[in-house]
C-alpha positions as YAML, in Angstrom:
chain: A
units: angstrom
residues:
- id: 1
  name: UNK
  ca: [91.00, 104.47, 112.46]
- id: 2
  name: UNK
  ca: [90.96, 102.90, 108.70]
- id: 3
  name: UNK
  ca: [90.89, 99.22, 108.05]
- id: 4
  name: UNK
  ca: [94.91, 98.37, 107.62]
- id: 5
  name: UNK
  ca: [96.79, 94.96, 106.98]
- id: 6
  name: UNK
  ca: [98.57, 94.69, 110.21]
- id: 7
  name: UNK
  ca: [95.73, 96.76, 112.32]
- id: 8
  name: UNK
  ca: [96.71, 96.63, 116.13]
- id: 9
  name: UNK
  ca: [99.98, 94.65, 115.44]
- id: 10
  name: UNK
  ca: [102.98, 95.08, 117.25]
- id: 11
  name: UNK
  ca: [106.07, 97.52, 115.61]
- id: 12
  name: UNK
  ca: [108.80, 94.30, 116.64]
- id: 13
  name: UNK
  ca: [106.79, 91.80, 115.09]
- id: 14
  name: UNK
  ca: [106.91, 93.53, 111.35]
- id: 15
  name: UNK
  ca: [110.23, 95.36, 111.80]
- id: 16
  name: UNK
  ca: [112.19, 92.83, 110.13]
- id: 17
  name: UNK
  ca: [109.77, 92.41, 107.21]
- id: 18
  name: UNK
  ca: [109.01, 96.02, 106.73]
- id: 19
  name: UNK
  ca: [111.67, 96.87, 104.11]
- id: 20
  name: UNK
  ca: [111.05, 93.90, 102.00]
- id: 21
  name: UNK
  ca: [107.03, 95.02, 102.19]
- id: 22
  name: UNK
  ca: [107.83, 98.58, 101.68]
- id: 23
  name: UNK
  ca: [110.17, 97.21, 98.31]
- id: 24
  name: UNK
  ca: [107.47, 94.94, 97.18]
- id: 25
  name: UNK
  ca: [104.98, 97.51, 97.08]
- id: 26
  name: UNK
  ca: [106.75, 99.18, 94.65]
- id: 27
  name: UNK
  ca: [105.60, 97.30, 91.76]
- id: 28
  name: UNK
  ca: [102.01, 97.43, 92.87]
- id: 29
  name: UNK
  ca: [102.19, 101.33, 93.00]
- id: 30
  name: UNK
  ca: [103.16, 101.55, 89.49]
- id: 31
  name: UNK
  ca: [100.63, 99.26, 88.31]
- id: 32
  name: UNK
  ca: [97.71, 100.60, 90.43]
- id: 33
  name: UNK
  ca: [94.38, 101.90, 88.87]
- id: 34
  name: UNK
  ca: [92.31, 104.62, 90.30]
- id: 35
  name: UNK
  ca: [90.40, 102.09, 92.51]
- id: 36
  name: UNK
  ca: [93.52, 100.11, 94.24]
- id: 37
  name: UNK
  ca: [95.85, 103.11, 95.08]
- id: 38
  name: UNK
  ca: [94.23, 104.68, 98.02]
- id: 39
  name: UNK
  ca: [94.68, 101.19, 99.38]
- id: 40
  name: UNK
  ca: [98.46, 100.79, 97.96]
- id: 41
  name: UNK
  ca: [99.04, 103.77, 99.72]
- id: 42
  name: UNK
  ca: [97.30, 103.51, 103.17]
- id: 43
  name: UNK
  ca: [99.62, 100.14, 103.37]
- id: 44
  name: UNK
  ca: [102.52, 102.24, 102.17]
- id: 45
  name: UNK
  ca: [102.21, 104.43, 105.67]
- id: 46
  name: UNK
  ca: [101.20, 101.74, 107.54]
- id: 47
  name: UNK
  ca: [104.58, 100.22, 106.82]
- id: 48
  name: UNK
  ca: [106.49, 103.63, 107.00]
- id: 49
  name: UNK
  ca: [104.82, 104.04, 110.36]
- id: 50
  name: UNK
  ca: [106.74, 100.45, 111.60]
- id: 51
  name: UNK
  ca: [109.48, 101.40, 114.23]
- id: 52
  name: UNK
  ca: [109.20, 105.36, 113.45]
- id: 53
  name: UNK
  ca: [110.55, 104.14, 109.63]
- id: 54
  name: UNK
  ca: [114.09, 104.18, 111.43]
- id: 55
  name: UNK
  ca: [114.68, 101.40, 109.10]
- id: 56
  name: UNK
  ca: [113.59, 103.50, 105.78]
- id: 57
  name: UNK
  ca: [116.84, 104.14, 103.61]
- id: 58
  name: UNK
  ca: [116.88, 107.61, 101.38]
- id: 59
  name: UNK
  ca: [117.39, 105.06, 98.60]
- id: 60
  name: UNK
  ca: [114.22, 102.94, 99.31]
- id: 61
  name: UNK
  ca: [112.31, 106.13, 100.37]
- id: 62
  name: UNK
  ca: [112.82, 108.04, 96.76]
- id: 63
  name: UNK
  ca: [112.21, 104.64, 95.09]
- id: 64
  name: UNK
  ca: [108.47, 104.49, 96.82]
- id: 65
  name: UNK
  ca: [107.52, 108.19, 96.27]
- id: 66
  name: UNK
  ca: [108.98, 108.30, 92.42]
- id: 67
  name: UNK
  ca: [106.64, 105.34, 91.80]
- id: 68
  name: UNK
  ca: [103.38, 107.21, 94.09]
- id: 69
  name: UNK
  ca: [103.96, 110.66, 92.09]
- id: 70
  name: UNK
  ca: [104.37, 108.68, 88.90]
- id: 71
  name: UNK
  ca: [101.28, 106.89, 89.36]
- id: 72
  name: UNK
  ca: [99.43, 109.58, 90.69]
- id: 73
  name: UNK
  ca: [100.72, 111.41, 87.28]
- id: 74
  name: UNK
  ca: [98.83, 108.73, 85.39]
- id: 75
  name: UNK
  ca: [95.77, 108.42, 87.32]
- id: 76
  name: UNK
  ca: [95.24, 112.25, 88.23]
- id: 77
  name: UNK
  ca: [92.30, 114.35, 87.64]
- id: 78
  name: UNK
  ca: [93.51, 117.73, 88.66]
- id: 79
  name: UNK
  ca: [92.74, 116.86, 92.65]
- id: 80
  name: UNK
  ca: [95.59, 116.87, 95.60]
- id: 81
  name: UNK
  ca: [97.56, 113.30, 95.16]
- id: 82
  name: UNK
  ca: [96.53, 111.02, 98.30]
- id: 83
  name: UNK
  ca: [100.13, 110.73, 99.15]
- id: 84
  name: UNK
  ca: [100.08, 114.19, 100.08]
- id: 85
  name: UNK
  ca: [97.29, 113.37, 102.52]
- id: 86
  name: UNK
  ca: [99.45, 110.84, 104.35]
- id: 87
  name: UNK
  ca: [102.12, 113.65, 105.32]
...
């Protein structure tokens, strides 16, 4: 298993807090450079992950994955996005 913020933590210790991380990432998403957004995203699943994303709204959802395919866009070199990887 990958290094991760909350490695090993319990699901009903984050579940309140995991749509306000999951909204706050946002920003860093569209923002990231080549070298912070495999990191940016691996947190981004982590998160997702929390309580089987039950808590994920469509609205939140297509917010996070128009800002990963729009800063993939930016920072691609013709190779398979990393947020395809986490599917």
């Amino acid at each position: 298993m990958s290094f991760s913020f909350c490695q090993g933590g319990e699901d009903s210790a984050l579940t309140p807090f995991a749509p306000r991380i999951a909204r706050d990432l946002g920003p860093f998403l569209l923002v990231a450079s080549e070298d912070t957004l495999s990191l940016i995203l691996e947190t981004v699943s982590v998160v997702i992950e929390v309580d089987q994303g039950k808590w994920l709204t469509s609205e939140l959802a297509e917010s996070l994955v128009s800002a990963s395919l729009e800063v993939w866009s930016k920072n691609s070199k013709g190779t398979l996005p990393e947020l395809l990887l986490l599917i």
